[in-house]
C-alpha positions as CSV (number, residue, x, y, z in Angstrom):
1,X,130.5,-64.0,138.4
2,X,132.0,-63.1,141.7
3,X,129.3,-63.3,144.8
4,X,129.4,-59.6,145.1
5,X,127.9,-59.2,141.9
6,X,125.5,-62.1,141.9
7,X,124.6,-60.3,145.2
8,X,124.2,-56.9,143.1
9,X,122.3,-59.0,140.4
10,X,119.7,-60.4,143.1
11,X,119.2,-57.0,144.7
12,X,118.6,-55.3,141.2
13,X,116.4,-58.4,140.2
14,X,114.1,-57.9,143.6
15,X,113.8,-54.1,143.2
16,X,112.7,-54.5,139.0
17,X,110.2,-57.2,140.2
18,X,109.3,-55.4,143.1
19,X,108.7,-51.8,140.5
20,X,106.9,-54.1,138.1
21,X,104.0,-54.4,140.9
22,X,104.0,-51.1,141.9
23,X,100.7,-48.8,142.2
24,X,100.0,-46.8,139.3
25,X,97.8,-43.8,138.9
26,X,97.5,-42.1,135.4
27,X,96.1,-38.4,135.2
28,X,96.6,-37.4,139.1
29,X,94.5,-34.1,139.5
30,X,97.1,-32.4,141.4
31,X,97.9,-28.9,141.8
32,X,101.0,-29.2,144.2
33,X,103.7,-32.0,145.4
34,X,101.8,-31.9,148.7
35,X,98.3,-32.7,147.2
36,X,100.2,-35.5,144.9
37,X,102.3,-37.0,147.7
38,X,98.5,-37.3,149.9
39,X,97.0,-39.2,146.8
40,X,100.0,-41.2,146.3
41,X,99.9,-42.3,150.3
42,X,96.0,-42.7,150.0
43,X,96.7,-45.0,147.4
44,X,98.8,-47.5,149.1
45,X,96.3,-47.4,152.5
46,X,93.6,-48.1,149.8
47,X,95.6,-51.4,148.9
48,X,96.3,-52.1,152.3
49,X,99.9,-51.5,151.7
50,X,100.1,-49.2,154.7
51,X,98.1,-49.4,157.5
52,X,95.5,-46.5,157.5
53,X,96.9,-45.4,161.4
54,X,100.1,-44.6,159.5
55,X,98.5,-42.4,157.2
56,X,99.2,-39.0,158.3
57,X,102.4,-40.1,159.8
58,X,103.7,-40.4,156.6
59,X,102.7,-37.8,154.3
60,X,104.3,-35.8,157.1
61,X,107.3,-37.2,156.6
62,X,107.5,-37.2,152.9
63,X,106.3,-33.5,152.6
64,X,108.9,-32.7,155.4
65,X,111.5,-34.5,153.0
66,X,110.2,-32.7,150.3
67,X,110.5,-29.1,152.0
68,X,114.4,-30.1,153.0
69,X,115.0,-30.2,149.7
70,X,112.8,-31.0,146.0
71,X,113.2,-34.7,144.8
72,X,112.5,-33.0,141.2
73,X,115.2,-35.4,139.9
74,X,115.1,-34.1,135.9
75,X,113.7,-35.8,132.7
76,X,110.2,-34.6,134.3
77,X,110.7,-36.8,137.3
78,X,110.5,-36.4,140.9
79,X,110.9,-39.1,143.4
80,X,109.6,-38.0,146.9
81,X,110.9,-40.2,149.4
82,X,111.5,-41.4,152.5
83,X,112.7,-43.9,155.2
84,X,109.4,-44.8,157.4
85,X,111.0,-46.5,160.8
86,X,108.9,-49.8,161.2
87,X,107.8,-49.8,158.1
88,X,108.6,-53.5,156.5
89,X,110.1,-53.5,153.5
90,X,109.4,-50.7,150.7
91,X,106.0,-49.3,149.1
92,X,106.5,-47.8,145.6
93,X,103.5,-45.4,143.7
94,X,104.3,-44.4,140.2
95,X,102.1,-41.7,139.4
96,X,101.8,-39.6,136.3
97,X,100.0,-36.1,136.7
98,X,97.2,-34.8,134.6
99,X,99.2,-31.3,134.2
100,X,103.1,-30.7,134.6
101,X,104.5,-29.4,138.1
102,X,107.4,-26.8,138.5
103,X,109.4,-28.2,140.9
104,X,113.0,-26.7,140.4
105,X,114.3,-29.5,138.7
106,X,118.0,-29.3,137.7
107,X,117.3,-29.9,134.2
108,X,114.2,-27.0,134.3
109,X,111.7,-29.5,132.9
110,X,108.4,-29.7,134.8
111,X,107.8,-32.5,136.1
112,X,104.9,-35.2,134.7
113,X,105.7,-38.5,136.9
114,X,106.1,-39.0,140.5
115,X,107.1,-42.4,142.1
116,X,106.8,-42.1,145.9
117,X,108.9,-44.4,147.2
118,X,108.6,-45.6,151.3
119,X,111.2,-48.0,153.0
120,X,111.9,-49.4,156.4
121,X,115.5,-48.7,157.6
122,X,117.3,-50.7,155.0
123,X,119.5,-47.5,153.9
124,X,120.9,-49.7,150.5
125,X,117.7,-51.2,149.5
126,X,116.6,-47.4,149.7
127,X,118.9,-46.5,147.4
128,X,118.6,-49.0,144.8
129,X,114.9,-48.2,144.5
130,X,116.3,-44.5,143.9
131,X,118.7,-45.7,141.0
132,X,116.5,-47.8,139.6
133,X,113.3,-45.3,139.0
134,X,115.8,-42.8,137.7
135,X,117.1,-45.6,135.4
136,X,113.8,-46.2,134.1
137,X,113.2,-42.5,133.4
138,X,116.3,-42.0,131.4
139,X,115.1,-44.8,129.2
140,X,113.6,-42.9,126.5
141,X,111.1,-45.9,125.4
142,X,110.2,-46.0,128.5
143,X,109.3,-42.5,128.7
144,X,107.5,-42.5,125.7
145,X,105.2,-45.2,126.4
146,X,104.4,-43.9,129.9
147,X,103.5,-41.1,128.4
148,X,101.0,-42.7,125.6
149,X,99.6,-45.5,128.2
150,X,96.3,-44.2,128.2
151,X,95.2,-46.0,131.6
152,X,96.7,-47.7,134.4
153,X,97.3,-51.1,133.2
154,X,99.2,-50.0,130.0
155,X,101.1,-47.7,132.8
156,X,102.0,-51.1,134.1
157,X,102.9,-52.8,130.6
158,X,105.2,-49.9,130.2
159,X,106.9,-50.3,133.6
160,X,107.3,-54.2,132.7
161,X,108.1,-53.6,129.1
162,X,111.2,-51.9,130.3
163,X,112.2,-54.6,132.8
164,X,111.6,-56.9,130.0
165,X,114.4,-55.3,127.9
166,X,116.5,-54.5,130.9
167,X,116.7,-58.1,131.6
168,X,117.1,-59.1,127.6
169,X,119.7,-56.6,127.1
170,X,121.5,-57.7,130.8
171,X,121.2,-61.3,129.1
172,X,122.3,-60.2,125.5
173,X,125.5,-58.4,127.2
174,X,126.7,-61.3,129.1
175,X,128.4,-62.7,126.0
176,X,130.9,-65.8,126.1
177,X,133.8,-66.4,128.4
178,X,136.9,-65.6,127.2
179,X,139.4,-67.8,129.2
């Protein structure tokens, strides 16, 4: 394995471990992306993953990079985002709504989960988080079990159910070495 990929591997390995401990909130009484990026936020100051002075700071800027443009990725995802300068490292919330939003998704499908996702200045660690949540919502397992989980914690067996098989299957496709 060259060191680029081993590289790639470690940075996909700390982003799946880092998903697999995200906050999760099933049934989010929300009415608009606004309202569900303010839970989301109040979320992460309630686990002192954000300090509470950085509150309104920051569901500024995610609603402002919402109104730019929708993060209403398809597959009934949206992943509102942003880069929050100071902030160390990243902060993930996967939510799942109580009711569907229409957000304008490319795909037309309202949208049932939202993972806010918050990093520092680290523009590729940014975008690996982005990759991998839309991985994880094309996985149709996935999907289905996050949709069944009928609380948090079996939200968070499903997220670590798929990194489970992401890992076997990374694993299972390694194969022999053919010199």
């Amino acid at each position: 394995m060259s060191e680029t990929s081993s590289s790639a591997s470690e940075h996909t390995e700390f982003v799946a471990r880092h998903l697999e401990q995200a906050q999760v909130i099933v049934d989010l009484p929300a009415d608009d992306i606004d309202t569900v990026i303010q839970i989301l936020v109040d979320r992460l100051v309630a686990e002192d993953q954000l300090p509470a002075e950085r509150r309104d700071e920051t569901v500024r800027v995610v609603q402002s990079r919402e109104r730019e443009s929708s993060t209403a990725l398809g597959q009934g995802l949206a992943v509102p985002h942003a880069r929050v300068s100071g902030l160390k490292g990243s902060r993930v919330v996967f939510g799942r709504l109580e009711t569907s939003l229409n957000l304008g998704a490319p795909d037309g499908r309202p949208v049932r989960f939202v993972a806010l996702l918050l990093t520092g200045d680290d523009h590729e660690l940014h975008l690996e988080f982005l990759m991998s949540i839309a991985r994880m919502m094309s996985d149709g397992v996935f999907v289905a079990d996050a949709h069944l989980a009928p609380d948090e914690p079996g939200l968070r067996r499903a997220i670590e159910q798929y990194f489970q098989r992401s890992r076997e299957f990374e694993v299972s496709s390694i194969g022999p070495k053919i010199s």
